[in-house]
N, CA, C and O atoms as CSV, one atom per row, in Angstrom:
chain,resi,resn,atom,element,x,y,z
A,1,UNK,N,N,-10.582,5.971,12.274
A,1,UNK,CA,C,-9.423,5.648,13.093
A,1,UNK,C,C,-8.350,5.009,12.232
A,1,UNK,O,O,-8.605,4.620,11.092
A,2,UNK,N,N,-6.972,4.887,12.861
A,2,UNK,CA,C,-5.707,4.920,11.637
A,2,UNK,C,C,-5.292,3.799,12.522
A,2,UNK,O,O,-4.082,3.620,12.662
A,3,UNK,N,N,-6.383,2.783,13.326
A,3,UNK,CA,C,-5.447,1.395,13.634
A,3,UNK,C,C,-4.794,0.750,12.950
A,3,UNK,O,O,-5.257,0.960,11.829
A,4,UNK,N,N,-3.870,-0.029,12.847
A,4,UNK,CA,C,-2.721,-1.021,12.056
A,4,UNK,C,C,-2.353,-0.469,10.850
A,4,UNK,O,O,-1.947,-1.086,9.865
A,5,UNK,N,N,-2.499,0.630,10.958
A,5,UNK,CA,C,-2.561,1.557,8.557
A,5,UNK,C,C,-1.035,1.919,9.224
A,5,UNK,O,O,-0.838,2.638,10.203
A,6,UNK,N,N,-0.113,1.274,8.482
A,6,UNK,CA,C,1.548,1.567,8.072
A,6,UNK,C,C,1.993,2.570,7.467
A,6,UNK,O,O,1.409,2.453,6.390
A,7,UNK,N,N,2.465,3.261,7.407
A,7,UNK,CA,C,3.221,4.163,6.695
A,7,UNK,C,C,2.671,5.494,6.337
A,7,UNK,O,O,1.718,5.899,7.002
A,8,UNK,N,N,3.276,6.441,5.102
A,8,UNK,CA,C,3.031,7.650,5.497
A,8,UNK,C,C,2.140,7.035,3.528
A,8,UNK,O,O,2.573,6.146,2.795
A,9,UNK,N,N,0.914,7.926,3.289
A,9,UNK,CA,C,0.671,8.035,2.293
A,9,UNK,C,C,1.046,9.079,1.324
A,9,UNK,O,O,1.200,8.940,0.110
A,10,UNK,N,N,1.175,10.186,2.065
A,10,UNK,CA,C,1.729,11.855,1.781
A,10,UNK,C,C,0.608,12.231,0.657
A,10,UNK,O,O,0.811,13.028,-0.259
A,11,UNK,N,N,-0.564,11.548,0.875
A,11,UNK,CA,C,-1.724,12.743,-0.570
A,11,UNK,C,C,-1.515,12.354,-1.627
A,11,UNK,O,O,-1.733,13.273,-2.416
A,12,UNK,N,N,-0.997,10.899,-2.447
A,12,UNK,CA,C,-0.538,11.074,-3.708
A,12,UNK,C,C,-0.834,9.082,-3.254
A,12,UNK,O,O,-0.874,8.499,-2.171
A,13,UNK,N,N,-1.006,8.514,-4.939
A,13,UNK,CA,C,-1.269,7.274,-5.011
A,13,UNK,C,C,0.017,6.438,-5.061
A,13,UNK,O,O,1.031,7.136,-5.046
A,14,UNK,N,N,0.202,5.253,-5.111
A,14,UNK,CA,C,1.055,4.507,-4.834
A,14,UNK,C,C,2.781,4.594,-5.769
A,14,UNK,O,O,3.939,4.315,-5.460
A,15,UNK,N,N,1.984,5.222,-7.195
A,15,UNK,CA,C,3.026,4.933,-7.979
A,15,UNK,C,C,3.631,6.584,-8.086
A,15,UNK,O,O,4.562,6.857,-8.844
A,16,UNK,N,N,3.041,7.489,-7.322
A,16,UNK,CA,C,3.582,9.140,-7.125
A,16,UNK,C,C,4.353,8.929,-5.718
A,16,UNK,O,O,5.185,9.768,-5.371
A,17,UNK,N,N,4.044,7.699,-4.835
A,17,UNK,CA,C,4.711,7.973,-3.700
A,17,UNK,C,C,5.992,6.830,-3.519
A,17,UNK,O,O,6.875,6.833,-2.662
A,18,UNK,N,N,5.795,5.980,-4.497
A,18,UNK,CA,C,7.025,5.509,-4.795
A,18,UNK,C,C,8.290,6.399,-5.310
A,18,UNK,O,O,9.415,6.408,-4.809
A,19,UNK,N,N,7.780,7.228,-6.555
A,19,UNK,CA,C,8.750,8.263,-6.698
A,19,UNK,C,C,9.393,9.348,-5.898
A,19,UNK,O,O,10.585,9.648,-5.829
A,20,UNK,N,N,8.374,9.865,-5.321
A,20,UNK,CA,C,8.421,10.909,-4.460
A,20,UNK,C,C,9.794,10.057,-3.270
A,20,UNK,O,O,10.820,10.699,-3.046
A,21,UNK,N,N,9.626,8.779,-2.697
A,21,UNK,CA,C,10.364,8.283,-2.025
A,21,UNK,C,C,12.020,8.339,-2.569
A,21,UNK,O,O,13.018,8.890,-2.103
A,22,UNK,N,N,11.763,7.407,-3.899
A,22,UNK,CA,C,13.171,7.321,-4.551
A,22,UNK,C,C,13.803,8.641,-5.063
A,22,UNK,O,O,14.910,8.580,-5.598
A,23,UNK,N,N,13.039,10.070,-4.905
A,23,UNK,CA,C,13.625,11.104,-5.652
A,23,UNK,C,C,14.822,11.729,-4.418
A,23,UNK,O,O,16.026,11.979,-4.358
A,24,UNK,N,N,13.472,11.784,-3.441
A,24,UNK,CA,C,13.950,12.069,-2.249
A,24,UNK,C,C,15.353,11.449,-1.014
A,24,UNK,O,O,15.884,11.905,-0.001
A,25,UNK,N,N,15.442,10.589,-1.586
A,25,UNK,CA,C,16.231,9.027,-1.059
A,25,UNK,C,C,17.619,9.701,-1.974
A,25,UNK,O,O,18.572,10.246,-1.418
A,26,UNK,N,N,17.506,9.554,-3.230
A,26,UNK,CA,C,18.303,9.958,-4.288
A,26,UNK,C,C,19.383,11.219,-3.872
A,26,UNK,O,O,20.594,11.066,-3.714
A,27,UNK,N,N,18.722,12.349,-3.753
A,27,UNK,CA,C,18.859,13.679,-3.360
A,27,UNK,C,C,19.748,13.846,-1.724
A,27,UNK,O,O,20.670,14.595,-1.401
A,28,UNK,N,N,19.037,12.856,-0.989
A,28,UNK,CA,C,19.412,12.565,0.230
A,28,UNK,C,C,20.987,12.373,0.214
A,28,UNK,O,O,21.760,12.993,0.945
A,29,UNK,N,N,21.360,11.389,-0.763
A,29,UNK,CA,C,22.443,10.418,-0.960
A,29,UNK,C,C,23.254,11.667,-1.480
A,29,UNK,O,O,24.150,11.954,-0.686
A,30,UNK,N,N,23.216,12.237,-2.238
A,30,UNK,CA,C,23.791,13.251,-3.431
A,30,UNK,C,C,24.414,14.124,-2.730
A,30,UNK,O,O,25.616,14.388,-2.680
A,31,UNK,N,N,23.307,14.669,-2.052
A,31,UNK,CA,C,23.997,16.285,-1.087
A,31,UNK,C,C,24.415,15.800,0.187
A,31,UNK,O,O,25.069,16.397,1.043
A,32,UNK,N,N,24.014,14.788,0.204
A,32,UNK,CA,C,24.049,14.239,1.588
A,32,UNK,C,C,23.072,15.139,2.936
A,32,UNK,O,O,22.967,14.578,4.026
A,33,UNK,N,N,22.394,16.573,2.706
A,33,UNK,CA,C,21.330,17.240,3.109
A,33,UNK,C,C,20.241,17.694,2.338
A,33,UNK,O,O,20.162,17.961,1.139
A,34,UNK,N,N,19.361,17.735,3.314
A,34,UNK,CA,C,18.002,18.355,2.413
A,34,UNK,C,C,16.975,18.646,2.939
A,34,UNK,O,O,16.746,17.939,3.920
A,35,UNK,N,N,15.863,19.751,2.622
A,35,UNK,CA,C,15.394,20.428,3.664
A,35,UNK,C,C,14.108,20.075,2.982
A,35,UNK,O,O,14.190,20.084,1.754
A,36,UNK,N,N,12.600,19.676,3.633
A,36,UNK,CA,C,11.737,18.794,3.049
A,36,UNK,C,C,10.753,19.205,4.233
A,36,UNK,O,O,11.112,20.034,5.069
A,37,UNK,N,N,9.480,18.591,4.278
A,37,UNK,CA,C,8.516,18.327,5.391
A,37,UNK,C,C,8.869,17.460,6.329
A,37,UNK,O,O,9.497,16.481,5.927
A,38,UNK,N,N,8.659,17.533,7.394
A,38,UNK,CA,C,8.739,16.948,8.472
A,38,UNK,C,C,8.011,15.591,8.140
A,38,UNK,O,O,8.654,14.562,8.349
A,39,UNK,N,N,6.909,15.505,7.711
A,39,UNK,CA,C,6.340,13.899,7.211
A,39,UNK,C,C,7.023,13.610,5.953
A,39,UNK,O,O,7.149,12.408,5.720
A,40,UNK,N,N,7.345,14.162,5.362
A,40,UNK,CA,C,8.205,13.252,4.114
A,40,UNK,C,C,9.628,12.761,4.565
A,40,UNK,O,O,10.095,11.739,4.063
A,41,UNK,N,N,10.391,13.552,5.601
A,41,UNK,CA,C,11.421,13.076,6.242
A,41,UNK,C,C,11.376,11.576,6.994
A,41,UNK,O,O,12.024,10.532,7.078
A,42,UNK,N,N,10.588,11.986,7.305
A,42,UNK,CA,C,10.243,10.655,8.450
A,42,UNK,C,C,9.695,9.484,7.446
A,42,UNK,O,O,10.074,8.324,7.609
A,43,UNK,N,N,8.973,9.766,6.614
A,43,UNK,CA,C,9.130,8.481,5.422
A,43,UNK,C,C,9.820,7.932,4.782
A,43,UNK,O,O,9.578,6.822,4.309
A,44,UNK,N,N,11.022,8.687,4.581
A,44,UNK,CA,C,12.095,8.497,3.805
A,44,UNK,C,C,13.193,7.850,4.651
A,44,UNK,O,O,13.930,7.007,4.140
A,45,UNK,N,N,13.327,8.233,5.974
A,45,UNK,CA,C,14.406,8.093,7.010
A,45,UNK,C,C,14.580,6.530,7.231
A,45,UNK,O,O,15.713,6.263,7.631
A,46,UNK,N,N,13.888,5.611,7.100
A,46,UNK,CA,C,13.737,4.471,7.525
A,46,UNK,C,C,14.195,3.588,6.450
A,46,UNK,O,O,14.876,2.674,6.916
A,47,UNK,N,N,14.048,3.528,5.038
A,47,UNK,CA,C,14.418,3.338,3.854
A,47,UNK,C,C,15.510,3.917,3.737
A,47,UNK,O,O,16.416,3.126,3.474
A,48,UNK,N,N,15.799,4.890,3.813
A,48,UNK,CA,C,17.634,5.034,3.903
A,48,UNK,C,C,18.579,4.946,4.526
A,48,UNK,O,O,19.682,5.013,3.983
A,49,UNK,N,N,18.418,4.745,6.030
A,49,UNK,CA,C,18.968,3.523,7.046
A,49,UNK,C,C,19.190,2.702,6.380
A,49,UNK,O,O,20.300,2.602,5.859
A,50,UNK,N,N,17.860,1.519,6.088
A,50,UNK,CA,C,17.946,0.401,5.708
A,50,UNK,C,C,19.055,0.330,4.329
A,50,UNK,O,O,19.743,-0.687,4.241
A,51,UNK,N,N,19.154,1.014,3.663
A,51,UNK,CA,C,19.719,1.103,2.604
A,51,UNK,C,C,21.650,1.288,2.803
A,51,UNK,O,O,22.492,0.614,2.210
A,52,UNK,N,N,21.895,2.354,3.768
A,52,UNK,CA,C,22.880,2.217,4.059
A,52,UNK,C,C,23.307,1.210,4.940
A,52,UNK,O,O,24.505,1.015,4.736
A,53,UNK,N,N,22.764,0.302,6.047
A,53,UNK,CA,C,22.749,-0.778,6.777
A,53,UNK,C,C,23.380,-1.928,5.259
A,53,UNK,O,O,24.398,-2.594,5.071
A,54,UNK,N,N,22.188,-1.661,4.501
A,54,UNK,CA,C,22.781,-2.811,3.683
A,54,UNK,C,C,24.372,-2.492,3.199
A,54,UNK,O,O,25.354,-3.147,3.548
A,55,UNK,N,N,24.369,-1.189,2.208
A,55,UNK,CA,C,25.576,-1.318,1.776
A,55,UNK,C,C,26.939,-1.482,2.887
A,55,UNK,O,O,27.970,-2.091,2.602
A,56,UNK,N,N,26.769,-1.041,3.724
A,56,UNK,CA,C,27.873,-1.277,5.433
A,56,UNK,C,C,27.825,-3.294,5.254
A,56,UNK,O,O,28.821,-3.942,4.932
A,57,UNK,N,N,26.662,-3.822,5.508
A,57,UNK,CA,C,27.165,-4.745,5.526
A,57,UNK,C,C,27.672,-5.893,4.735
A,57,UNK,O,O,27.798,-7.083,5.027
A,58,UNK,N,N,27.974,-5.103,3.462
A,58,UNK,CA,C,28.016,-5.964,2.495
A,58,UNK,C,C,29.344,-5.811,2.140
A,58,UNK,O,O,29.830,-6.513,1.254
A,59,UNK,N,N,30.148,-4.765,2.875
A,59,UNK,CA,C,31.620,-4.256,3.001
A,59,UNK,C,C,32.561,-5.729,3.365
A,59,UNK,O,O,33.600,-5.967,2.749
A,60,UNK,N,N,32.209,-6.332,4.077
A,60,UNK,CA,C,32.691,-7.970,4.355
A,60,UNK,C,C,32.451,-8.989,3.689
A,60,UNK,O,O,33.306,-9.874,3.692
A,61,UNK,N,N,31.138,-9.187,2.868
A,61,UNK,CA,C,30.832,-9.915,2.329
A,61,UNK,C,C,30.931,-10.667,1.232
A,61,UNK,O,O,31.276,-9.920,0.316
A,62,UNK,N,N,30.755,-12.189,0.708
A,62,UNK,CA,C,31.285,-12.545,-0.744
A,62,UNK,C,C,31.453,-12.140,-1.242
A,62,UNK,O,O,31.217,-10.999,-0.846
A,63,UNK,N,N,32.181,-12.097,-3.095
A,63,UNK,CA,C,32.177,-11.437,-4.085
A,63,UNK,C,C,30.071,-11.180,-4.787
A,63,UNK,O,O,29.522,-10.175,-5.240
A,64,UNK,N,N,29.558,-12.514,-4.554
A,64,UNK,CA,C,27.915,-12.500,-5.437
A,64,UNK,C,C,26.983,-11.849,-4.443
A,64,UNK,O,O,25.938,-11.285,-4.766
A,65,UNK,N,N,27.735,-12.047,-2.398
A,65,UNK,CA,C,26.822,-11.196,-2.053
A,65,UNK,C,C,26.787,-9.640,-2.202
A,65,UNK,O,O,25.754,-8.995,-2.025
A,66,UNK,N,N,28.186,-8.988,-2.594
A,66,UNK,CA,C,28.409,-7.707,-2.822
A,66,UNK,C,C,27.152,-7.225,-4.226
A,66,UNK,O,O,26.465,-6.246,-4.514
A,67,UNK,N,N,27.349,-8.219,-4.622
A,67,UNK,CA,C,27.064,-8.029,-6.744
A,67,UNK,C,C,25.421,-8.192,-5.676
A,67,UNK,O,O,24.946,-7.065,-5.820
A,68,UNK,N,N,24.892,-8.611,-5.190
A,68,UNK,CA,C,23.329,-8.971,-4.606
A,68,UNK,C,C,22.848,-7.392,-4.096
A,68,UNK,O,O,21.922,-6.702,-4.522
A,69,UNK,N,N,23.739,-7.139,-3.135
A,69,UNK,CA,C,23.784,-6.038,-2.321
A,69,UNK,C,C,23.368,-4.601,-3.148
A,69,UNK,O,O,22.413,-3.835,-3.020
A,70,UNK,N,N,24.764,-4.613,-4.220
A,70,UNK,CA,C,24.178,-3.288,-5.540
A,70,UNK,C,C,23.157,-3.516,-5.882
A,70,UNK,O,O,22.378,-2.582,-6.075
A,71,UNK,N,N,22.799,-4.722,-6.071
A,71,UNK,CA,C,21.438,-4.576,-7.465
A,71,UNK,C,C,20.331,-4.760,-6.269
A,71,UNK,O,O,19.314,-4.321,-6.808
A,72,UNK,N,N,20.046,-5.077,-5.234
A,72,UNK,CA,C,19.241,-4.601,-4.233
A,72,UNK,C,C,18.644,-3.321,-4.226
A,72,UNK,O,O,17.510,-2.884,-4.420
A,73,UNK,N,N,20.262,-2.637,-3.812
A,73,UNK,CA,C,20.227,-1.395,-3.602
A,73,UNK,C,C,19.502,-0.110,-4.839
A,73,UNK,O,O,18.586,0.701,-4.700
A,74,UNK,N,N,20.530,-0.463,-6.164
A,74,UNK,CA,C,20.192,-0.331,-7.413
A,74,UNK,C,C,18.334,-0.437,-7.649
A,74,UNK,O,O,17.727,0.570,-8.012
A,75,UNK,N,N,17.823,-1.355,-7.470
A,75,UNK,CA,C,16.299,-1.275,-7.499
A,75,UNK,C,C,15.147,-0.829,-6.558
A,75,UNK,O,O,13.964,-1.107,-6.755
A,76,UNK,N,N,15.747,0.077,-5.245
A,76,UNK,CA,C,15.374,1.120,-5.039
A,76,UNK,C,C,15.576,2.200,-5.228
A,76,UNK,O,O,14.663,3.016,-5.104
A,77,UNK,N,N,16.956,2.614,-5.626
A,77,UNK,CA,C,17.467,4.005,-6.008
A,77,UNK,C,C,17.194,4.254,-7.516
A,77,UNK,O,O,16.949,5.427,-7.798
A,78,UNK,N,N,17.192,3.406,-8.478
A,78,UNK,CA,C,17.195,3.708,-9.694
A,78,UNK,C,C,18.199,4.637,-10.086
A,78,UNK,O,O,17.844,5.588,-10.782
A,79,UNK,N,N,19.455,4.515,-9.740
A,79,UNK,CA,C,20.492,5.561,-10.310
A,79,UNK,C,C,21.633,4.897,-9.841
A,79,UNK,O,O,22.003,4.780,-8.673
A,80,UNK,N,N,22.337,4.327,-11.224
A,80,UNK,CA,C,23.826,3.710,-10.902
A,80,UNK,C,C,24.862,4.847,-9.989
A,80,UNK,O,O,25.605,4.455,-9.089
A,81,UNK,N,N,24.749,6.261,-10.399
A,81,UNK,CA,C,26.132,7.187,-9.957
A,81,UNK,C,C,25.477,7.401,-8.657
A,81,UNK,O,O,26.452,7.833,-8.043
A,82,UNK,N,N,24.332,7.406,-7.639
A,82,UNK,CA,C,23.680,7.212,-6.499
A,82,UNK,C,C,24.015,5.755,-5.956
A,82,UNK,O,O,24.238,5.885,-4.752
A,83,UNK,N,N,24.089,5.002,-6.168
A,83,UNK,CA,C,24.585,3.167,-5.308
A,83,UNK,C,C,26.132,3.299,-5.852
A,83,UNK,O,O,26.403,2.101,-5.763
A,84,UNK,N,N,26.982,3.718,-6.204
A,84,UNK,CA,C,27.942,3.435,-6.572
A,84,UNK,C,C,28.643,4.892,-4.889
A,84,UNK,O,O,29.367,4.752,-3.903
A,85,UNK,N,N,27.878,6.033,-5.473
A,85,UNK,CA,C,28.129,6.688,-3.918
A,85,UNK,C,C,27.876,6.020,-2.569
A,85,UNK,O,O,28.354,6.103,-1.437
A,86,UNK,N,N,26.961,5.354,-3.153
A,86,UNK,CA,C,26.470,5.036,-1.479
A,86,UNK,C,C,27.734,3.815,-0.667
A,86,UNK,O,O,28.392,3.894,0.370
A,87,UNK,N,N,27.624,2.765,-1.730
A,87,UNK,CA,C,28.409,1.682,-1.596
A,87,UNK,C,C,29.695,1.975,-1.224
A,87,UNK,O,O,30.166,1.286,-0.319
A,88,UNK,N,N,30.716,3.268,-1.955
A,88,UNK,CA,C,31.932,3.700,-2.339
A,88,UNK,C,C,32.476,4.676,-0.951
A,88,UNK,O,O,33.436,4.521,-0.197
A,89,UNK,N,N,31.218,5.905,-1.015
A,89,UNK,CA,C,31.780,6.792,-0.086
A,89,UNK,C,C,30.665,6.736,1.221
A,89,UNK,O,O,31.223,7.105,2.255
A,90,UNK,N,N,29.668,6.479,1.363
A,90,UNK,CA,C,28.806,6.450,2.655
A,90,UNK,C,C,28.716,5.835,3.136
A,90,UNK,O,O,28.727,6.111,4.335
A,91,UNK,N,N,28.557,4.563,2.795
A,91,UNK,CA,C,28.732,3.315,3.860
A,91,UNK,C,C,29.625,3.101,4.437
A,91,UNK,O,O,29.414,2.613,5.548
A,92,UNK,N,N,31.405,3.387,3.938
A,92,UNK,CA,C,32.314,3.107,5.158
A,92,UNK,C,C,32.361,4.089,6.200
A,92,UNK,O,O,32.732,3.979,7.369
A,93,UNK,N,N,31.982,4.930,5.652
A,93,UNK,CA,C,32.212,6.008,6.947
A,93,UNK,C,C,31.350,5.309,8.511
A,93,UNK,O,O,31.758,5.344,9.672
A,94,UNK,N,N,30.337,4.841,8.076
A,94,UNK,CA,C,29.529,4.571,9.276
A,94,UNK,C,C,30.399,2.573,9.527
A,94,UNK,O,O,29.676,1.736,10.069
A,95,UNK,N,N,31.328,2.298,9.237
A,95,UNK,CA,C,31.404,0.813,9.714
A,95,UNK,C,C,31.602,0.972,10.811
A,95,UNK,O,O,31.665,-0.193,11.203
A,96,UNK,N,N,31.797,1.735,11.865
A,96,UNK,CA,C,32.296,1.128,13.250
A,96,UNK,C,C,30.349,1.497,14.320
A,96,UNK,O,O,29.980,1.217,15.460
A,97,UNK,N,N,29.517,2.360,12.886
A,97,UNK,CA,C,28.618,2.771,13.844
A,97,UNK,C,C,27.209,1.676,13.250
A,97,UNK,O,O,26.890,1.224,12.150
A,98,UNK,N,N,26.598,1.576,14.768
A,98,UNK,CA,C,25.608,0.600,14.874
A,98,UNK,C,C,23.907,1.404,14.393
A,98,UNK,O,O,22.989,0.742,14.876
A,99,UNK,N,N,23.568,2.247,13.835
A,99,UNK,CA,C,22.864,3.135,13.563
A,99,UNK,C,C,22.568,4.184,13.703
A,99,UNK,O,O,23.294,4.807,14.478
A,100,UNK,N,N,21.674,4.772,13.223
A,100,UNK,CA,C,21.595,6.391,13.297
A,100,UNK,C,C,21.919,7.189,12.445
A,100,UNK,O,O,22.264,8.330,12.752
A,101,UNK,N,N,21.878,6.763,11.207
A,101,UNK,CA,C,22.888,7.593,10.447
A,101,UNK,C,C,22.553,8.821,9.941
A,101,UNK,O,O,23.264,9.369,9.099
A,102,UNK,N,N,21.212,9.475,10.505
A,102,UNK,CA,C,20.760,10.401,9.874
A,102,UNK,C,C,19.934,11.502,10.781
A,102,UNK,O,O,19.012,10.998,11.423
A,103,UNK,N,N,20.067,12.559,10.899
A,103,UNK,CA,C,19.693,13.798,11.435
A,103,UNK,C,C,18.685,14.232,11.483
A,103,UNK,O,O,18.441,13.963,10.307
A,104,UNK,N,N,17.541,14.840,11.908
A,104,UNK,CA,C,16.737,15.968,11.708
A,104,UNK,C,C,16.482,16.732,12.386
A,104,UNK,O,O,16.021,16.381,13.472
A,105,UNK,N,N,16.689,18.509,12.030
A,105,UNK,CA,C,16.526,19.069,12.538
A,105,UNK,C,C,15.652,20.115,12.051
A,105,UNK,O,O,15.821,20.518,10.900
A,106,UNK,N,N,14.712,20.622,12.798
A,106,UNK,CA,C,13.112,21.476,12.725
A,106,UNK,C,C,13.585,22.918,12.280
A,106,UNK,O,O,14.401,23.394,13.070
A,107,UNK,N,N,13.283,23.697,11.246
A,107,UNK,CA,C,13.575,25.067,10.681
A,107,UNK,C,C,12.529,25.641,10.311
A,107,UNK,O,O,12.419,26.471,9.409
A,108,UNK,N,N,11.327,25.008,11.331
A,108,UNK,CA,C,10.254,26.259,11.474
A,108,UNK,C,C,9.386,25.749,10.542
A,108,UNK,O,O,9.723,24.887,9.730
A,109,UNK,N,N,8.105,26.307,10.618
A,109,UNK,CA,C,6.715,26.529,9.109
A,109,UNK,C,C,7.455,27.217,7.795
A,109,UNK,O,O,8.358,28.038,7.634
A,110,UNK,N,N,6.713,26.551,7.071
A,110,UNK,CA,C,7.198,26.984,5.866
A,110,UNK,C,C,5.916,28.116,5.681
A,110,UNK,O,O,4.801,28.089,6.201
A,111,UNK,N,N,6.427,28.978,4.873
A,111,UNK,CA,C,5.788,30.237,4.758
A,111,UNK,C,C,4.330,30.244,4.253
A,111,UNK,O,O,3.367,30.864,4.706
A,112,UNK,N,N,4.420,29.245,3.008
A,112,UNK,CA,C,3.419,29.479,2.556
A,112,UNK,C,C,2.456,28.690,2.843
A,112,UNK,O,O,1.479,28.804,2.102
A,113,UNK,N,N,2.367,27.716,3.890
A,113,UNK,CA,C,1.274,26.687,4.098
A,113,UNK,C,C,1.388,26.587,5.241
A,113,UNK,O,O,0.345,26.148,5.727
A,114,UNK,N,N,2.657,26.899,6.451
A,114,UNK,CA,C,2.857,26.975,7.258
A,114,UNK,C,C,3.124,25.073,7.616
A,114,UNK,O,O,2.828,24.540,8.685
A,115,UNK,N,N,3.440,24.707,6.995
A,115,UNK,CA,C,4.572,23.131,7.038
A,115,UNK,C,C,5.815,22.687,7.755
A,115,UNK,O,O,6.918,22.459,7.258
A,116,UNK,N,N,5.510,22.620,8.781
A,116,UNK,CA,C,6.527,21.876,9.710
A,116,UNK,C,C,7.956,21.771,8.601
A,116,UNK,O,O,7.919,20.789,7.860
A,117,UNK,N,N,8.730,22.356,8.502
A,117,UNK,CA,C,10.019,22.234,7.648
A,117,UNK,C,C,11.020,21.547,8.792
A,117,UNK,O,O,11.112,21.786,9.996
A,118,UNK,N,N,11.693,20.654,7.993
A,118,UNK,CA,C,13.236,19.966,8.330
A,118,UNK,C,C,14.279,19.775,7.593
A,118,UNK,O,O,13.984,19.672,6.403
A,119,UNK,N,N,15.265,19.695,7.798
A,119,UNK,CA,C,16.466,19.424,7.602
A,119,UNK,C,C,17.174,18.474,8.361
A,119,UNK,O,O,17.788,18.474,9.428
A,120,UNK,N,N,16.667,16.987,6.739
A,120,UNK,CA,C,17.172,15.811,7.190
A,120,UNK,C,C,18.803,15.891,6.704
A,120,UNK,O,O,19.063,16.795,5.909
A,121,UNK,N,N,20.184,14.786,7.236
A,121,UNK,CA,C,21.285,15.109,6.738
A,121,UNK,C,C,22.072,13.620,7.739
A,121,UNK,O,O,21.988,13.244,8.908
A,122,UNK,N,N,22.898,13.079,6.358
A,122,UNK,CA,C,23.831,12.277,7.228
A,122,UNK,C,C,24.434,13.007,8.402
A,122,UNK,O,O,24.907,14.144,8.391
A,123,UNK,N,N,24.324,12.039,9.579
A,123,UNK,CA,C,25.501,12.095,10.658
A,123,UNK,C,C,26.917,12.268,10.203
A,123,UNK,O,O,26.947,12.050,8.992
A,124,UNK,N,N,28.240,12.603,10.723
A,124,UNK,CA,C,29.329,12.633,10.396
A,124,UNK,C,C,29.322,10.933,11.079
A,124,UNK,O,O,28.591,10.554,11.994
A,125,UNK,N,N,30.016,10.365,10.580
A,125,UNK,CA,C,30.836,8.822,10.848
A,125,UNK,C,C,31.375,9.051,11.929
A,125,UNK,O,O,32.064,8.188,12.471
C-alpha cells in the first residue's frame, strides 16, 4: 500500500529524478510547451508553479529579496539564461493572476508503450 509515500518516483533513483525534474522544468521554461507523460507532467507541474509564484512575487520586492529570489530560483533550474527568462519574461505576464499557470492537455498513448501522452504549456497571462 502507497499510504503517506509523497511524490512521483518515475523508476529512476533520487539523483536521476532530480535531473529528470530540472531538465524538464528547464525545457518547460524555454518553449514554454512540451509534450511528456502524463506522470512526469504532474511531477513537474507543482515545482514550476512554485517557481513562477516565486519569481511574480519578488516583482515588488527589496533590492536583496530580488538577489534571494534568483539564486533560489537559480538552484533549482541550474541555468542562468532559464531564471533570467523566467524572472524577465514569465513572471510578469501572470501578475494580476492568482494561479494556474500551466495547462495539460491528453494527446493519446504513445505508440510504443502505449503512455498516457500530454502536453503540458504555460497559460496565456
Amino acid at each position: 500500500m502507497r499510504h503517506q509515500v509523497a511524490g512521483f518516483h518515475l523508476g529512476r533513483d533520487k539523483d536521476a529524478r532530480a535531473g529528470l525534474r530540472r531538465t524538464l522544468i528547464n525545457q518547460l521554461f524555454t518553449h514554454e510547451r512540451i509534450q511528456t507523460t502524463h506522470t512526469k507532467a504532474l511531477a513537474i507541474r507543482g515545482e514550476a508553479e512554485r517557481l513562477i509564484t516565486l519569481a511574480k512575487n519578488s516583482g515588488e520586492a527589496s533590492d536583496i529579496e530580488k538577489v534571494n529570489a534568483r539564486r533560489l530560483a537559480a538552484a533549482r533550474l541550474g541555468d542562468a539564461d532559464t531564471v533570467k527568462k523566467l524572472f524577465d519574461d514569465i513572471a510578469p505576464r501572470y501578475k494580476t493572476r492568482s494561479g494556474g499557470y500551466t495547462r495539460m492537455v491528453k494527446t493519446g498513448p504513445r505508440l510504443g508503450d502505449a503512455a498516457e501522452m500530454v502536453i503540458i504549456e504555460l497559460v496565456e497571462g
